[in-house]
C-alpha distance (Angstrom), angle and dihedral (degrees) to the residues before:
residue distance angle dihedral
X1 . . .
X2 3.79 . .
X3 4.31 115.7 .
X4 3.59 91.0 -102.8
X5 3.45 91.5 53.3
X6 3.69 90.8 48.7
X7 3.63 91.1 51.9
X8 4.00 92.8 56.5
X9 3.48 93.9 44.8
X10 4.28 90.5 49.7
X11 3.98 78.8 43.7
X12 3.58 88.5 55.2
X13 3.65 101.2 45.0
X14 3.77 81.7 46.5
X15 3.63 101.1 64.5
X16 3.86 95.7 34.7
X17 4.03 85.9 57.8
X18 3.78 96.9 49.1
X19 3.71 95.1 31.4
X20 4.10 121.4 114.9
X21 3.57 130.7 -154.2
X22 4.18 113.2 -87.7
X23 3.92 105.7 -108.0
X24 3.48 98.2 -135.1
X25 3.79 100.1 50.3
X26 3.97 114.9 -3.6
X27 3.64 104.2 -107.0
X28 3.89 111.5 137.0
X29 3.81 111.7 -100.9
X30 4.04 101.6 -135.9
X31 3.91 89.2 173.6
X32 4.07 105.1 72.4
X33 4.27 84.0 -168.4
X34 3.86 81.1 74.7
X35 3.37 94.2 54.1
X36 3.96 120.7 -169.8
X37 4.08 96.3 4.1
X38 3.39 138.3 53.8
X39 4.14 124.1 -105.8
X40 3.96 97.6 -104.5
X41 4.07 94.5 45.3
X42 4.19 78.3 54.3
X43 3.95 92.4 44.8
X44 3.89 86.5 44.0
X45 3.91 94.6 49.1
X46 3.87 89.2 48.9
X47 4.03 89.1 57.8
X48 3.53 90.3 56.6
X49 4.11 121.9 110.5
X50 3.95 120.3 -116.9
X51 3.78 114.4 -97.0
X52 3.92 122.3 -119.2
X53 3.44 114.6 -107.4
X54 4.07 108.8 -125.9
X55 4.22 122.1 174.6
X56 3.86 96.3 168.2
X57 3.59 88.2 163.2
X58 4.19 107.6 49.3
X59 4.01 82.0 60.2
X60 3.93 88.9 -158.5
X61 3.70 110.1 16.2
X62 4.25 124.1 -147.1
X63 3.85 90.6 -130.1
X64 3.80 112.5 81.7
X65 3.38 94.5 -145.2
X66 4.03 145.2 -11.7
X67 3.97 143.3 -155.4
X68 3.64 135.1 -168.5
X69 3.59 129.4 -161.9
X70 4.46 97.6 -145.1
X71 3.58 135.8 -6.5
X72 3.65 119.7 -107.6
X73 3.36 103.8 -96.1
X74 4.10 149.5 96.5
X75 3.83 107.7 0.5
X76 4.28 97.9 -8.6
X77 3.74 84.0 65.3
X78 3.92 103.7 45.4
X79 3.86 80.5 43.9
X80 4.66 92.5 52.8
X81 3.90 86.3 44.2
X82 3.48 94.2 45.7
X83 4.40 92.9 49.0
X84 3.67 97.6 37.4
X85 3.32 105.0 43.0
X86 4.16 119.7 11.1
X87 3.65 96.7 57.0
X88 4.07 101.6 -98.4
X89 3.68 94.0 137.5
X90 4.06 81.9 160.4
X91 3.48 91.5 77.3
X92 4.07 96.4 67.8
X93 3.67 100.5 83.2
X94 4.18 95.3 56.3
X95 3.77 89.8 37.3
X96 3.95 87.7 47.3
X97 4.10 88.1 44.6
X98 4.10 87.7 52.3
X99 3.77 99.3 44.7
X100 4.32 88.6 49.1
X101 3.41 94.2 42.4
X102 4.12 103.6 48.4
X103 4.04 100.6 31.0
X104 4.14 81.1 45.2
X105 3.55 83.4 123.2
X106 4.01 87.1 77.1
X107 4.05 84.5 81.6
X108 3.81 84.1 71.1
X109 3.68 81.9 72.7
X110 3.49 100.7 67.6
X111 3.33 102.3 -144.3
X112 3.93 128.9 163.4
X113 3.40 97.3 -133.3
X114 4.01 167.6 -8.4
X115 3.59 125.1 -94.7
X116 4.06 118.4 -179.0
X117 3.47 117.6 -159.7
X118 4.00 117.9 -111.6
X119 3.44 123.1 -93.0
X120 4.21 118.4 -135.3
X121 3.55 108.6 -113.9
X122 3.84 95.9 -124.6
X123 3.65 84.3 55.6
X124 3.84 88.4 55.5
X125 4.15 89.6 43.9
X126 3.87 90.5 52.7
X127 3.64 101.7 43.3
X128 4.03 107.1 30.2
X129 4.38 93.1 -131.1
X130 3.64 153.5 53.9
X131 4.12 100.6 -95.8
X132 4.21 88.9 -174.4
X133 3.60 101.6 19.4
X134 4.31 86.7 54.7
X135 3.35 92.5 49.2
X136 4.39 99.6 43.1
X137 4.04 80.7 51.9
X138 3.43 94.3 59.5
X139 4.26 95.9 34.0
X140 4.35 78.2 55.4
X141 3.70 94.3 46.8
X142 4.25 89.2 45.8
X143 3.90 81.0 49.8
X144 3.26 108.1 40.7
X145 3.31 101.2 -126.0
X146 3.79 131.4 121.1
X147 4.16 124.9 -100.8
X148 3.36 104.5 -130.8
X149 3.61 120.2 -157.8
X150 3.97 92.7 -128.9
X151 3.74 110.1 145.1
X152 3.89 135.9 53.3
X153 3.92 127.4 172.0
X154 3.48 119.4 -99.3
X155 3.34 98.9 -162.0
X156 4.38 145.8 -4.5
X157 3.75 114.4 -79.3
X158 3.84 132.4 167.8
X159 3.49 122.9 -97.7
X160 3.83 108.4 -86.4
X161 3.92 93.9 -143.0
X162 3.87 81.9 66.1
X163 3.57 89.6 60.1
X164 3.96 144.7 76.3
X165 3.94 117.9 -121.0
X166 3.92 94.0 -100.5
X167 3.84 89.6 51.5
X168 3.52 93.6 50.9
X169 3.40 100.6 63.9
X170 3.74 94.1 61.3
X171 3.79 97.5 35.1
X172 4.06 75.7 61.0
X173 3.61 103.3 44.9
X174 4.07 114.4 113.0
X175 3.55 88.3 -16.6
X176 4.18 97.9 116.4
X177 4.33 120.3 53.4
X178 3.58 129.0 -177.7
X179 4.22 107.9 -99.9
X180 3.83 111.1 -95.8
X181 4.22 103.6 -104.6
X182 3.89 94.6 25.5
X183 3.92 112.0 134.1
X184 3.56 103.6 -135.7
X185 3.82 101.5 141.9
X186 3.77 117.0 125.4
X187 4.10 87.6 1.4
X188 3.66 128.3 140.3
X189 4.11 105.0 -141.4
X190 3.36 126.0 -149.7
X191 3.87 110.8 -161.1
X192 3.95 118.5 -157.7
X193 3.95 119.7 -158.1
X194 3.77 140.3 165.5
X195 3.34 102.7 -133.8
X196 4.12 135.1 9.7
X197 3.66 113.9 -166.7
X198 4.09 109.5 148.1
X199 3.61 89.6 -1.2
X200 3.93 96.5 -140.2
X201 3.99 92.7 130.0
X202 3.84 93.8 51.9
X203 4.16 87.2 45.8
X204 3.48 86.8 53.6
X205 3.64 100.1 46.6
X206 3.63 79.9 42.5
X207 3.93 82.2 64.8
X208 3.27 99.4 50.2
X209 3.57 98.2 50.7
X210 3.79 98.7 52.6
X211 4.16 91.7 35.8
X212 3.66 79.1 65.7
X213 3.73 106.2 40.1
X214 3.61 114.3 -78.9
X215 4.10 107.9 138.3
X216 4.32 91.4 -157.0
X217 3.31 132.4 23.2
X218 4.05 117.5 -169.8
X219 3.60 130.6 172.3
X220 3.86 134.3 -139.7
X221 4.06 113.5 -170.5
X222 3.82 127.8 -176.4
X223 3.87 93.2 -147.3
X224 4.22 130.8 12.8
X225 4.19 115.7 -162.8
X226 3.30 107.7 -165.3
X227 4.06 111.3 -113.5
């Protein structure tokens, strides 16, 4: 065996060693640019059709309109759970590349900029990152467009995952305002989430936005679960 063949085989035994199980399926990921699933659960998540957006129960929502790149569901979902909250921070940049590249159609928009919605700060304690605020960076950056530090809490709330649809809505309710100083007059806002289900945060960032200016508000969402 020749040194370059020596190399491949060493870069073989390499990626076998460090490699983890894909997510979505259990085939060993060799390629750590794929991060927490395997290259056909990707190619087979890209073939998938674009949800339909329902919010039966915001009757007329604050956001003027909203995408999202999958439904929550099979492999997307294992893939959310696995980001947000088991520690697989890895898996933001290909979930970040998805959500830019199939809700591109949010640049139609024109809006100025991105606004992620706040994290809690026990969430932040418990888990060690940003989950949406990551991946709305790197959506911006795919864009073009700047993050704009828009939205602050106003005050505590219970997690909404903890919470039926109904609940939601007023676990929600005047909980988000737009940050003191931030120039949001006249601007079209372009909010980036991880996962729409009831869609009563993104209303009421939605709120916020427009109480303080903003002309549009839009959303772009890597998953929706129906409510």
């Amino acid at each position: 065996m020749g040194p370059a063949g020596l190399i491949e085989g060493c870069r073989r035994a390499a990626g076998l060693l460090f490699s983890r199980p894909c997510l979505a399926c259990g085939t060993l990921v060799e390629d750590p640019a794929l991060g927490a699933a395997c290259g056909r659960c990707w190619d087979g998540l890209e073939a998938l059709p674009m949800p339909r957006l329902r919010f039966s129960r915001l009757g007329r929502p604050a956001f003027d309109t909203a995408v999202a790149a999958f439904a929550y569901d099979g492999a997307l979902r294992q893939l959310v759970l696995a980001y947000k909250f088991s520690g697989r921070p890895s898996l933001r940049r290909p979930l970040a590349a998805a959500l830019a590249r199939r809700c591109e159609t949010a640049l139609d928009w024109g809006c100025h900029g991105v606004a992620a919605l706040p994290w809690a700060r026990a969430s932040l304690r418990e888990r060690g990152y940003d989950a949406s605020g990551a991946l709305a960076a790197d959506a911006a950056r795919a864009w073009g467009l700047p993050l704009l530090d828009a939205l602050e809490w106003a005050r505590p709330r219970r997690r909404q995952s903890e919470l039926g649809a109904d609940e939601r809505l007023a676990n929600a309710s005047l909980s988000l305002r737009a940050r003191p100083g931030a120039d949001l007059a006249g601007k079209r806002i372009l909010i980036v989430d991880d996962l729409l289900s009831s869609g009563a945060t993104a209303h009421e960032a939605a709120r916020s936005l427009k109480a303080a200016g903003s002309t549009f508000v839009g959303v772009a969402a890597l998953a929706h679960a129906l409510a």
